[in-house]
Chimera marker file (.cmm) of the C-alpha trace (Angstrom):
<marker_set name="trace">
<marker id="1" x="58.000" y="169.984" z="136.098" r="1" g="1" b="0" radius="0.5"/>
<marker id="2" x="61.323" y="168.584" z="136.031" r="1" g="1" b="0" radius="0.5"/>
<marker id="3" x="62.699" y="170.319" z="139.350" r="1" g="1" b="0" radius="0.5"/>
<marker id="4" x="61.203" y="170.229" z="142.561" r="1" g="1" b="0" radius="0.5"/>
<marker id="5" x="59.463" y="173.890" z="144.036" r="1" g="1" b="0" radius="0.5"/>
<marker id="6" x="62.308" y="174.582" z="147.076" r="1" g="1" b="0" radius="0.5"/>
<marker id="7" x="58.712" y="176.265" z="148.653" r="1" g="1" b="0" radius="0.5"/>
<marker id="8" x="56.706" y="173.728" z="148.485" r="1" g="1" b="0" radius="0.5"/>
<marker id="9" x="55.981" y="170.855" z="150.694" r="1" g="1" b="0" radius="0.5"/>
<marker id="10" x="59.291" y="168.374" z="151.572" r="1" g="1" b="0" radius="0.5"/>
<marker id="11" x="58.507" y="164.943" z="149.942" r="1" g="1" b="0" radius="0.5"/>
<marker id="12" x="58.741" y="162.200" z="152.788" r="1" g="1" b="0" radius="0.5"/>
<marker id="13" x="60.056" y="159.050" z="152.208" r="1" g="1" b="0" radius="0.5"/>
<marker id="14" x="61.533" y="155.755" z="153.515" r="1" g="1" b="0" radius="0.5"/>
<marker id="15" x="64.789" y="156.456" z="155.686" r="1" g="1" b="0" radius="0.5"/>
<marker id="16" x="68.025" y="155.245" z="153.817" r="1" g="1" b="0" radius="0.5"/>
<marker id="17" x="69.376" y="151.830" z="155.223" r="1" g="1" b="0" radius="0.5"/>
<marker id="18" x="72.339" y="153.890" z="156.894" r="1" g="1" b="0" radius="0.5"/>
<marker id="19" x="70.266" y="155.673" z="159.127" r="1" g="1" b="0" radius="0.5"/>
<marker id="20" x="69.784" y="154.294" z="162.549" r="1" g="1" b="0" radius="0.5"/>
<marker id="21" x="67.240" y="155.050" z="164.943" r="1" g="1" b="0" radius="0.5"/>
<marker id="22" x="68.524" y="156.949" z="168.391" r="1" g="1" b="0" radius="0.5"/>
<marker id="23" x="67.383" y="153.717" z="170.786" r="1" g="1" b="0" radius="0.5"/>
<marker id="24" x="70.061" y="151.690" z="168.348" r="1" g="1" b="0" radius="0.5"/>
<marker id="25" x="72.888" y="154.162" z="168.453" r="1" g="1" b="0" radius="0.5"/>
<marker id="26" x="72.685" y="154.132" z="171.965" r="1" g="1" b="0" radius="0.5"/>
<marker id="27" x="72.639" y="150.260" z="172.155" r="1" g="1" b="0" radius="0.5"/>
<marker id="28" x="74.897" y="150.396" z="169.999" r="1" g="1" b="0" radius="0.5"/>
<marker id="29" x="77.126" y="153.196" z="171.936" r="1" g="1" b="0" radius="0.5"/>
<marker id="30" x="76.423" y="151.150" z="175.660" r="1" g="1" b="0" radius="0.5"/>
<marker id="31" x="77.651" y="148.184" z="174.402" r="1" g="1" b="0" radius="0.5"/>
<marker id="32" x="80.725" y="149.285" z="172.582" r="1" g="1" b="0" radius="0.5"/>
<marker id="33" x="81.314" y="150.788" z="175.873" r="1" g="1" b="0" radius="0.5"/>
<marker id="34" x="81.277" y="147.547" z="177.589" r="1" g="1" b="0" radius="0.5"/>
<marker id="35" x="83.378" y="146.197" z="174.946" r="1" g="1" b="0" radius="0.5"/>
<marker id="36" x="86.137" y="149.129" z="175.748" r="1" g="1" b="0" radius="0.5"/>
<marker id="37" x="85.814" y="148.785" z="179.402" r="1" g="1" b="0" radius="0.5"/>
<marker id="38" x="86.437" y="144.754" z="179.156" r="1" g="1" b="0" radius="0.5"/>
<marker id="39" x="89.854" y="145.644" z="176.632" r="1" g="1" b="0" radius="0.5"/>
<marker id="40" x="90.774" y="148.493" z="179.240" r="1" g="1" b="0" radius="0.5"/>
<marker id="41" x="90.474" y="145.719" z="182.331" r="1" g="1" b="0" radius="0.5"/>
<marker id="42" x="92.265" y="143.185" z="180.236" r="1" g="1" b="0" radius="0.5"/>
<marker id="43" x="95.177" y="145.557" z="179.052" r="1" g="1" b="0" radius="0.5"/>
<marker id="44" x="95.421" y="146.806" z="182.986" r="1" g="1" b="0" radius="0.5"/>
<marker id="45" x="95.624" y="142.602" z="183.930" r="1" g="1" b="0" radius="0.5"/>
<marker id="46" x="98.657" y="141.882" z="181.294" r="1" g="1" b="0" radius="0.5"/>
<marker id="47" x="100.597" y="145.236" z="182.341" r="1" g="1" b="0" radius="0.5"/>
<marker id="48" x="100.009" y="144.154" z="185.813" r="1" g="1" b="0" radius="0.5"/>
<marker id="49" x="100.787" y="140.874" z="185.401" r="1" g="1" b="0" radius="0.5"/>
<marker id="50" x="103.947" y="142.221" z="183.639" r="1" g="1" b="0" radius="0.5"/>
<marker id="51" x="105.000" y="144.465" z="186.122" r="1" g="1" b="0" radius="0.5"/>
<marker id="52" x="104.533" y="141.918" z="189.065" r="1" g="1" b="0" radius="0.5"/>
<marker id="53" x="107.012" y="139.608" z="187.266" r="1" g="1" b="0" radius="0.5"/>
<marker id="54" x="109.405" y="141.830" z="186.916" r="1" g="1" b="0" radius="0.5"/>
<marker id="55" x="108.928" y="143.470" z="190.749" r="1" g="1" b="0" radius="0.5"/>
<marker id="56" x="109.155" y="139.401" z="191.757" r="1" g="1" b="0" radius="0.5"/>
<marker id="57" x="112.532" y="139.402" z="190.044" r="1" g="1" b="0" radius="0.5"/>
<marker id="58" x="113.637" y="142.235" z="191.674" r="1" g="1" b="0" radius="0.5"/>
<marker id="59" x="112.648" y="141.177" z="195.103" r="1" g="1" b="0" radius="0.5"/>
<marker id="60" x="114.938" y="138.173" z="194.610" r="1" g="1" b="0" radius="0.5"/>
<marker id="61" x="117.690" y="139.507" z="193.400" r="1" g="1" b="0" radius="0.5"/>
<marker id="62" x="117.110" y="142.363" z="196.357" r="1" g="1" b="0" radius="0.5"/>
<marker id="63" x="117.006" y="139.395" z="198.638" r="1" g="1" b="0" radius="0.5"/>
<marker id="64" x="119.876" y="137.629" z="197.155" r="1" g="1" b="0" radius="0.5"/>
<marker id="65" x="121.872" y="140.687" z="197.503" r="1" g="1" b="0" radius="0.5"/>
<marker id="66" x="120.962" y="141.381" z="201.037" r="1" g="1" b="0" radius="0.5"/>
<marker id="67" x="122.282" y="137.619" z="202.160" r="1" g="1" b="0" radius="0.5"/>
<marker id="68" x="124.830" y="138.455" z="200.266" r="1" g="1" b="0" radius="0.5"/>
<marker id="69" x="125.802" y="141.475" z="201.992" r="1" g="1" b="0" radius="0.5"/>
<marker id="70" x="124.667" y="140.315" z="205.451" r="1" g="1" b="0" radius="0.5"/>
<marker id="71" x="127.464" y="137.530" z="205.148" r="1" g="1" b="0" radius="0.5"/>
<marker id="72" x="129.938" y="140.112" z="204.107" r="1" g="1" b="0" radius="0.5"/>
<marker id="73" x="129.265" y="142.245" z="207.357" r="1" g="1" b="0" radius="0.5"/>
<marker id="74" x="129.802" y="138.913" z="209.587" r="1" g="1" b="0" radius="0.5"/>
<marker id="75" x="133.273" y="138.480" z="208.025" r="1" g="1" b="0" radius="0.5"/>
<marker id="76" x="133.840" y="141.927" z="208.562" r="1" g="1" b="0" radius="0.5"/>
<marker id="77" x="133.373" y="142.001" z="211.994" r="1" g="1" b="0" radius="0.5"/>
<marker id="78" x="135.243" y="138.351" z="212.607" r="1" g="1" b="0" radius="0.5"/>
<marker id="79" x="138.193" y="140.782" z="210.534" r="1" g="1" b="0" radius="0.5"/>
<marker id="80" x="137.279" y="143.428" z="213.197" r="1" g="1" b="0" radius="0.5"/>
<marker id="81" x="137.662" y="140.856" z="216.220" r="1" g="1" b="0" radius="0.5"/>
<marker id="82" x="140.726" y="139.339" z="214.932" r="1" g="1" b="0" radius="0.5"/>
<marker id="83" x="142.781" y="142.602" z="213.807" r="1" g="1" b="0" radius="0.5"/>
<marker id="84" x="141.600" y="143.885" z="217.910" r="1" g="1" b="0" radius="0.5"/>
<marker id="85" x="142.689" y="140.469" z="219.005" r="1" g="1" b="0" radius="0.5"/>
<marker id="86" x="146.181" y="141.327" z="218.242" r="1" g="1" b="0" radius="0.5"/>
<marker id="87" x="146.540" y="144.384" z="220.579" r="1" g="1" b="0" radius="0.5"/>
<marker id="88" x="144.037" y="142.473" z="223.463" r="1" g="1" b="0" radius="0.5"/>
<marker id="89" x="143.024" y="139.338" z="224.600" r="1" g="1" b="0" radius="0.5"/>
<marker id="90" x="140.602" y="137.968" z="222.606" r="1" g="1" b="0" radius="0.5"/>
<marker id="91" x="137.573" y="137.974" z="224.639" r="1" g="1" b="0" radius="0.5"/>
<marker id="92" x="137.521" y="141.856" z="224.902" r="1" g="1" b="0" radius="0.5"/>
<marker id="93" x="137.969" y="142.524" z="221.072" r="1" g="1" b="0" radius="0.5"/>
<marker id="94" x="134.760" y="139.821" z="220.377" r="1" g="1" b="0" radius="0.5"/>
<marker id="95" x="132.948" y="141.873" z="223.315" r="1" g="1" b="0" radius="0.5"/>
<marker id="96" x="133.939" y="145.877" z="221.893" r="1" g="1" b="0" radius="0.5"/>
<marker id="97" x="132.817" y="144.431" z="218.569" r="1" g="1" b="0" radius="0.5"/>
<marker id="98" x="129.596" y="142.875" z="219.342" r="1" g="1" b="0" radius="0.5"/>
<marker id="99" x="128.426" y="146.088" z="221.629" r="1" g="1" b="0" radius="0.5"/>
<marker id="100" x="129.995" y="148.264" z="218.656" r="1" g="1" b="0" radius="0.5"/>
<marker id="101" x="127.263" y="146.316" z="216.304" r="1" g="1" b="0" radius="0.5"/>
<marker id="102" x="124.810" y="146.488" z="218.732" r="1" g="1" b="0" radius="0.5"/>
<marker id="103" x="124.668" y="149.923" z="219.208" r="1" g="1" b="0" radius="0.5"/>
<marker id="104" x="124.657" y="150.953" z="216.180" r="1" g="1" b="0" radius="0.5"/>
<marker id="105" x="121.960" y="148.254" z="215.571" r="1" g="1" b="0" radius="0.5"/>
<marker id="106" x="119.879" y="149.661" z="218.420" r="1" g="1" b="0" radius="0.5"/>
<marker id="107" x="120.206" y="152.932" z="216.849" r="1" g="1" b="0" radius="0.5"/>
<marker id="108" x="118.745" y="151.853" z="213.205" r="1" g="1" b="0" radius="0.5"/>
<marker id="109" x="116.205" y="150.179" z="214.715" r="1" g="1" b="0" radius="0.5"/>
<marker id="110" x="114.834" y="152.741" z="216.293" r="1" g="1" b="0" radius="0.5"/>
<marker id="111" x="115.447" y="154.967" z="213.782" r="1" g="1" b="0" radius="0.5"/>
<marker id="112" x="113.193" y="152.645" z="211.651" r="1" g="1" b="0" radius="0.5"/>
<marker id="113" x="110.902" y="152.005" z="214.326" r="1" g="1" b="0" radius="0.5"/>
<marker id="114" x="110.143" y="155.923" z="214.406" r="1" g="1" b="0" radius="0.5"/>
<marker id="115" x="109.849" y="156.096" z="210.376" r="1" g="1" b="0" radius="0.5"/>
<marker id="116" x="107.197" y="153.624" z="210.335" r="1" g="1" b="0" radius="0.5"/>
<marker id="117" x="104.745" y="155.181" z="212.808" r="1" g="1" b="0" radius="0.5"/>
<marker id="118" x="101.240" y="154.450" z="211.869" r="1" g="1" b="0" radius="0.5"/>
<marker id="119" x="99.852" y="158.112" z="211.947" r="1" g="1" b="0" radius="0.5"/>
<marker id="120" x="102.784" y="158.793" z="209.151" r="1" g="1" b="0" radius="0.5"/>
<marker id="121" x="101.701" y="155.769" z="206.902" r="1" g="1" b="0" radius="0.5"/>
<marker id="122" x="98.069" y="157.338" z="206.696" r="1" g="1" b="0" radius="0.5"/>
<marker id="123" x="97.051" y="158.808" z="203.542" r="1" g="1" b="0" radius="0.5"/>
<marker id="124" x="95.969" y="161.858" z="204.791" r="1" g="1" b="0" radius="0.5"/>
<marker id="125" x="95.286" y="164.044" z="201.687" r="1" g="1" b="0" radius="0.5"/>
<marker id="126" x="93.635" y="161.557" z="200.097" r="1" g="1" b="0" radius="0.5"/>
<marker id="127" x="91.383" y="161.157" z="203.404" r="1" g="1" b="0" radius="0.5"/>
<marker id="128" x="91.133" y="164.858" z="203.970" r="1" g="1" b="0" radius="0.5"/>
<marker id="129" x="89.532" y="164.974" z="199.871" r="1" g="1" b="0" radius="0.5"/>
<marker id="130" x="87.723" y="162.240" z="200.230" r="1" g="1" b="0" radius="0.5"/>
<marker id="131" x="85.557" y="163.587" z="203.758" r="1" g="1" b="0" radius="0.5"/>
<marker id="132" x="85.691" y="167.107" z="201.831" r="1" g="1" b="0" radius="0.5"/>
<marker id="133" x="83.709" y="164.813" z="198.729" r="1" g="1" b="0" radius="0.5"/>
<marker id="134" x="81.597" y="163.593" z="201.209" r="1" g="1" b="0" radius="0.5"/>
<marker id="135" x="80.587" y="166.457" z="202.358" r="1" g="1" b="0" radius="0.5"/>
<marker id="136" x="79.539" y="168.042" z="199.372" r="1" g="1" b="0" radius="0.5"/>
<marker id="137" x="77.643" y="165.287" z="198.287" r="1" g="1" b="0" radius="0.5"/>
<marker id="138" x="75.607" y="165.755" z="201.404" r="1" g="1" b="0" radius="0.5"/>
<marker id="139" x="75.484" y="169.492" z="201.101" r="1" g="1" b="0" radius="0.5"/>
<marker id="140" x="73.653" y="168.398" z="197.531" r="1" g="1" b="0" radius="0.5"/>
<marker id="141" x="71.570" y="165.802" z="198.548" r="1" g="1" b="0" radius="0.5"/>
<marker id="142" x="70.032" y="168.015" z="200.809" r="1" g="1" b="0" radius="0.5"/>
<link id1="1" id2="2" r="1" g="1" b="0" radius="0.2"/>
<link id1="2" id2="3" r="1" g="1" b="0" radius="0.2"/>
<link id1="3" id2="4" r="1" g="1" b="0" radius="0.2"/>
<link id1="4" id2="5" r="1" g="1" b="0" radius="0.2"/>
<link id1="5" id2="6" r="1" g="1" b="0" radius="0.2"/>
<link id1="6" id2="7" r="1" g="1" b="0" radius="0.2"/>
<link id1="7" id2="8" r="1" g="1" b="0" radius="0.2"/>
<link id1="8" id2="9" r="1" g="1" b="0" radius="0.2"/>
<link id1="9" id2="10" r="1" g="1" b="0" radius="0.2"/>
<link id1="10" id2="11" r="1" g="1" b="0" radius="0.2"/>
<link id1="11" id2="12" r="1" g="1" b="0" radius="0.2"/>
<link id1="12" id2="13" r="1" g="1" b="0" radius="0.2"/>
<link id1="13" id2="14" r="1" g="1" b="0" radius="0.2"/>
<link id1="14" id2="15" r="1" g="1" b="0" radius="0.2"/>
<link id1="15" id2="16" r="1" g="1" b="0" radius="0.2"/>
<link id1="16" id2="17" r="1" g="1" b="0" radius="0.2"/>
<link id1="17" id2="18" r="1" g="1" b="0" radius="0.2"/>
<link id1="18" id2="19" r="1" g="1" b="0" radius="0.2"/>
<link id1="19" id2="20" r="1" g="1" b="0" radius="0.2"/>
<link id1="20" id2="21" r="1" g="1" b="0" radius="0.2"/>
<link id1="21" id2="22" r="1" g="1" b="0" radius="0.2"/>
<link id1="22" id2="23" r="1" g="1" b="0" radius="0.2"/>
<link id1="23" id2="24" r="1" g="1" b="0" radius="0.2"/>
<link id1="24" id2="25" r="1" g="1" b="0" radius="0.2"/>
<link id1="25" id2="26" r="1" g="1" b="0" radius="0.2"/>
<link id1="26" id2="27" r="1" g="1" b="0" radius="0.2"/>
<link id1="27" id2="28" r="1" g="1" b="0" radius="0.2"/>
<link id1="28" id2="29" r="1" g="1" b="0" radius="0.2"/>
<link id1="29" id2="30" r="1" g="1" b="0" radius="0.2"/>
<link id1="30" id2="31" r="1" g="1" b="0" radius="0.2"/>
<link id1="31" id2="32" r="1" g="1" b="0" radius="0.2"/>
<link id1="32" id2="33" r="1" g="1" b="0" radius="0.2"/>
<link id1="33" id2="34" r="1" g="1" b="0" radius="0.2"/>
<link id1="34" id2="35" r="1" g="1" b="0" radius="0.2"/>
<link id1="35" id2="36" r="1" g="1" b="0" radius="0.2"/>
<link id1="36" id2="37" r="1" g="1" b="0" radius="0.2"/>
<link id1="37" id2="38" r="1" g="1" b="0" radius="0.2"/>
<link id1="38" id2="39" r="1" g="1" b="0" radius="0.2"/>
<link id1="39" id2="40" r="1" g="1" b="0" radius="0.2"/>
<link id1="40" id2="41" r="1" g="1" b="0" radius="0.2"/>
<link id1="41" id2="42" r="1" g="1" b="0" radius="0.2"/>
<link id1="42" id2="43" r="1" g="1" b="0" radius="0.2"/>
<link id1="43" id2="44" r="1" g="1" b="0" radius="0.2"/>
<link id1="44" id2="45" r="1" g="1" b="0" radius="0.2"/>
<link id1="45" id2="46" r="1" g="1" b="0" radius="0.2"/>
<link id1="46" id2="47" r="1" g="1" b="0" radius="0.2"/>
<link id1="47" id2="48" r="1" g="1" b="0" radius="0.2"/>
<link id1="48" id2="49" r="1" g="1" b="0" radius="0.2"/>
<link id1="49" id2="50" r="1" g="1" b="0" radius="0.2"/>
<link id1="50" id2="51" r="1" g="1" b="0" radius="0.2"/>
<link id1="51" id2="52" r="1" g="1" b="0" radius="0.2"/>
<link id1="52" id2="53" r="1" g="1" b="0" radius="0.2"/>
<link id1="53" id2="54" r="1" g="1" b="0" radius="0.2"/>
<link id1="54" id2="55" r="1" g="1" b="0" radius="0.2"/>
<link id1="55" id2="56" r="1" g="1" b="0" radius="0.2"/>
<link id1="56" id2="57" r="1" g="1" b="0" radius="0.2"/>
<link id1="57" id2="58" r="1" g="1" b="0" radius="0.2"/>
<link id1="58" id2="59" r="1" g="1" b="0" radius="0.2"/>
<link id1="59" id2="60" r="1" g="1" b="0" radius="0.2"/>
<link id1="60" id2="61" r="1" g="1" b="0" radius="0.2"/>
<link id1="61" id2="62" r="1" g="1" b="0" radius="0.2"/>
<link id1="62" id2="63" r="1" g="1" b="0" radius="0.2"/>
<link id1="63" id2="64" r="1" g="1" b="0" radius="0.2"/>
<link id1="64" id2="65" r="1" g="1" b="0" radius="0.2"/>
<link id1="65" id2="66" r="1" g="1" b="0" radius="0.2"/>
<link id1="66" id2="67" r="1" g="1" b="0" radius="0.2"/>
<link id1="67" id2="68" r="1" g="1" b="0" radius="0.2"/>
<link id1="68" id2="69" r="1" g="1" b="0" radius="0.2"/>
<link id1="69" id2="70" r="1" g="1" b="0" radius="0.2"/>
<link id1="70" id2="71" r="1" g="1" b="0" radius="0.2"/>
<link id1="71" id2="72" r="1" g="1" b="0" radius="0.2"/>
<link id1="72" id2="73" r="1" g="1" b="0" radius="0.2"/>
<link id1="73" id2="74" r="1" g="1" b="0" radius="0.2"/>
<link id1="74" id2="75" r="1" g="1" b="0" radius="0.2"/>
<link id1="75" id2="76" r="1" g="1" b="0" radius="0.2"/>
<link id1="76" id2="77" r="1" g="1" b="0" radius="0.2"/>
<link id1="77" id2="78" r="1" g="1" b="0" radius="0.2"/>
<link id1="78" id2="79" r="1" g="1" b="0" radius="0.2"/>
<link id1="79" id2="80" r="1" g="1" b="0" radius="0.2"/>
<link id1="80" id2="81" r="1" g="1" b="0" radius="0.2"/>
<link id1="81" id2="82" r="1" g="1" b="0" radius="0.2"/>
<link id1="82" id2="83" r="1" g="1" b="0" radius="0.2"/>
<link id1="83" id2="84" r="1" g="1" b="0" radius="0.2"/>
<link id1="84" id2="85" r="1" g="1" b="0" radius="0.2"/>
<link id1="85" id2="86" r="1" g="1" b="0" radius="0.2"/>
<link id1="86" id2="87" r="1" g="1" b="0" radius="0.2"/>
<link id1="87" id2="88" r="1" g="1" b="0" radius="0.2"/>
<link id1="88" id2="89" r="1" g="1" b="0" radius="0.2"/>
<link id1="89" id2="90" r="1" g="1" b="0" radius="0.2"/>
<link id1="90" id2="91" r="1" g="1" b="0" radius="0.2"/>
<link id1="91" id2="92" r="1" g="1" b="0" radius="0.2"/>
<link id1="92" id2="93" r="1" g="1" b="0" radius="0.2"/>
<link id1="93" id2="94" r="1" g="1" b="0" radius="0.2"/>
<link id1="94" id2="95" r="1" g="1" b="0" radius="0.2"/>
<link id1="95" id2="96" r="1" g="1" b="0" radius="0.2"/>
<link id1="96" id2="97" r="1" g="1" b="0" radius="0.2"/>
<link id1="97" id2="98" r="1" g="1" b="0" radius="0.2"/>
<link id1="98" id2="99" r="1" g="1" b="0" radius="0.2"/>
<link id1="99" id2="100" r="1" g="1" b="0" radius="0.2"/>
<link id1="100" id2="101" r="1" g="1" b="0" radius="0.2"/>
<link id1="101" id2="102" r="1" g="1" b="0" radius="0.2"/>
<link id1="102" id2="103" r="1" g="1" b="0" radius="0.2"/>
<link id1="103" id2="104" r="1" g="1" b="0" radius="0.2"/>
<link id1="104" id2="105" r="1" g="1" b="0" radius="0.2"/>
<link id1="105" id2="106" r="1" g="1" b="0" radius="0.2"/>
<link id1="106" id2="107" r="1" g="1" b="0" radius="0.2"/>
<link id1="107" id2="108" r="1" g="1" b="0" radius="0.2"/>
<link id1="108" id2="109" r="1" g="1" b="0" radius="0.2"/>
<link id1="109" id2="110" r="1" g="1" b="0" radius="0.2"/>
<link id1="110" id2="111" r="1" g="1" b="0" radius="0.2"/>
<link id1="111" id2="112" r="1" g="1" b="0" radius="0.2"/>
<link id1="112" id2="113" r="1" g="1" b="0" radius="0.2"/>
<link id1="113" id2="114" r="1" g="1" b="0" radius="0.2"/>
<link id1="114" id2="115" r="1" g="1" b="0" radius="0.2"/>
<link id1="115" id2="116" r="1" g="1" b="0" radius="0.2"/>
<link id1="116" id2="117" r="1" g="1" b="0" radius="0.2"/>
<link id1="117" id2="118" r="1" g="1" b="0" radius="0.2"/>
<link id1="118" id2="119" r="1" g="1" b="0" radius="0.2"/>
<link id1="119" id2="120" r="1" g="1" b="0" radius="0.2"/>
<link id1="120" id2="121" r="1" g="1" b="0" radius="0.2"/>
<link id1="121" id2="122" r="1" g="1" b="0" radius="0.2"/>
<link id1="122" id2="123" r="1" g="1" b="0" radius="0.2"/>
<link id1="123" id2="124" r="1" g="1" b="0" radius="0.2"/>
<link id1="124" id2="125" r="1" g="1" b="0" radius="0.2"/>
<link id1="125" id2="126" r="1" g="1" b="0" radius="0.2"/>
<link id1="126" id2="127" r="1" g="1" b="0" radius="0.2"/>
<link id1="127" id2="128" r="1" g="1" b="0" radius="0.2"/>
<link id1="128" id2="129" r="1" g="1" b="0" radius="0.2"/>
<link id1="129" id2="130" r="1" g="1" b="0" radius="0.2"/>
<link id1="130" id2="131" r="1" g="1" b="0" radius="0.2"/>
<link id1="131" id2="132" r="1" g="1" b="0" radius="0.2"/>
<link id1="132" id2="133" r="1" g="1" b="0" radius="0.2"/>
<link id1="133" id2="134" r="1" g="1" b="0" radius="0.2"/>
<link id1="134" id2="135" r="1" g="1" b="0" radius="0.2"/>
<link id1="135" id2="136" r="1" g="1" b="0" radius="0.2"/>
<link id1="136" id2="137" r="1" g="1" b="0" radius="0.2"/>
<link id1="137" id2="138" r="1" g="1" b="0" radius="0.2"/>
<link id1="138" id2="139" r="1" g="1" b="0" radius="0.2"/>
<link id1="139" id2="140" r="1" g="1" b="0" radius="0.2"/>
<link id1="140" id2="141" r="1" g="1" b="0" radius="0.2"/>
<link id1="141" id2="142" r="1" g="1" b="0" radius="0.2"/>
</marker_set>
């Protein structure tokens, strides 16, 4: 009897050492998922981190740039009062100037004003999915 009968009865004995029971795979599989989920949060914090420098850096040099520009426009209107100073009296090119800037100021502004309207800033798809979600659930739970 040197082979073993393929019909008869299968010999049971102890489990090899690389077989794990299903309660440890699963310990094993919940905490490797914490594990994952902590390098996930961590990676997410450095890229953040990252990409707030370099959005920091960018807001300065955007403000930088806008002071920059800002003075630029003031000389170019004193150039604008002066070169109209030369045809009238003084007082009248300062005056077409400044109502010439604020005009067109008026006009940006409310321009602006008009972009930024509240009901346009809400997310509405996202609210539209998220009472369409909502309902569903419901529809389920019931």
């Amino acid at each position: 009897m040197s082979a073993a009968d393929p019909d008869g009865p299968e010999v049971i004995g102890p489990r090899p050492k690389a077989e794990r029971s299903i309660g440890s795979l699963l310990s094993d599989l919940a905490s490797e998922t914490v594990l994952l989920f902590r390098q996930e949060l961590a990676l997410l914090k450095a890229e953040l981190h990252e990409m707030f420098g370099r959005l920091g850096q960018g807001a300065a040099a955007l403000g930088a740039g806008a002071m920059i520009a800002f003075s630029g426009w003031l000389v170019l209107l004193a150039a604008a009062v002066l070169g109209l100073a030369t045809v009238l009296p003084a007082w009248a090119a300062a005056l077409i100037v400044a109502v010439a800037t604020l005009v067109i100021g008026g006009i940006l502004l409310l321009i602006g004003k008009k972009r930024l309207d509240s009901r346009k800033l809400m997310p509405t798809r996202t609210l539209r999915s998220l009472r369409e979600d909502e309902a569903w659930l419901r529809g389920r739970l019931q």
